[in-house]
N, C-alpha and C positions, 0 to 999 in steps of 0.2 A: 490379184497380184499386179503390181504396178508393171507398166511397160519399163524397161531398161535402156538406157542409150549411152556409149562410149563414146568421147569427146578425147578424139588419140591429136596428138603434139600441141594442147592446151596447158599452160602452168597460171593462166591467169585466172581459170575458175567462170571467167563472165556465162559462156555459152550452157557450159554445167550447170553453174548457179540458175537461170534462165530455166532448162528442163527440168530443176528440181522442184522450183517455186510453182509450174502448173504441174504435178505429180509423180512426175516421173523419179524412176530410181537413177539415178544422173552419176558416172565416172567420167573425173577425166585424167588423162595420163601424160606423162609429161617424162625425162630426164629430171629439172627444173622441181622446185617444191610447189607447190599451187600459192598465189596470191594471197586466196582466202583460204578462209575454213570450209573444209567442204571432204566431200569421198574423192578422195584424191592418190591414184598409185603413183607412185615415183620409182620410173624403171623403164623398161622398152615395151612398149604395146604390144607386141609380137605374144609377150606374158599372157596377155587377156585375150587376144583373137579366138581361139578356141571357147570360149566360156558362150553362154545364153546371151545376145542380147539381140534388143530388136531394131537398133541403129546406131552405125556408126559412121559418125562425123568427124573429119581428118583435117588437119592444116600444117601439112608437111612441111617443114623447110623449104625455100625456094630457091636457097644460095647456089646450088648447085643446077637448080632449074631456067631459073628466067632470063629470060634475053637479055639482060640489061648487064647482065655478067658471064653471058656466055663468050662475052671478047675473048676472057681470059683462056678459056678453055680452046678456042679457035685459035689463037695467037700462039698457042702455044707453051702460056705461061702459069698453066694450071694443068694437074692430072686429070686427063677424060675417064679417067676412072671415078672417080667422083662423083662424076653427073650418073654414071653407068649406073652406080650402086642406088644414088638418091631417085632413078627412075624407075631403077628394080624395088624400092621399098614402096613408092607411089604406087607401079603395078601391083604388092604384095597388098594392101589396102583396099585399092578398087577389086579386086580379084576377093578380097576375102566376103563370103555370104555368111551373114551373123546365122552359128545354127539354129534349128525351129524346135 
């Protein structure tokens, strides 16, 4: 059985494409349609967290994350609820252990 790996807020396919070409069973998940042709869900990741796999690799949005736009949110001109949620979905990510 191939090893399995989730590639969550990817629509471009590259990191995917990459696991699948050395063997592996390669998903990636997106809102977005994927770039290429490939196994691709289109939906929330949340969907797939539960299933078998043996890695998964994230690249969360940062909008809500990075300093470089946290002004907004300190200034006052932005919902801190925002960052709240996108740092609750970050922790929902690292927190989730792919089951065995």
């Amino acid at each position: 059985m191939k090893p399995r790996v989730l590639v969550a807020c990817e629509y471009s396919g590259r990191v995917r494409d990459e696991f699948a070409a050395r063997g592996w069973d390669a998903w990636s998940c997106d809102f977005e349609p994927s770039d290429t042709v490939g196994q691709h869900y289109r939906g929330d990741v949340r969907d797939l967290l539960n299933q078998h796999w043996d890695m998964l690799i994230a690249f969360p949005p940062c909008t809500y994350l990075c300093g470089s736009g946290m002004h907004w949110t300190t200034r006052g001109l932005r919902d801190p609820k925002l960052t709240e949620e996108a740092l609750e979905f970050v922790h929902l990510l690292m927190n989730s252990t792919p089951p065995v």
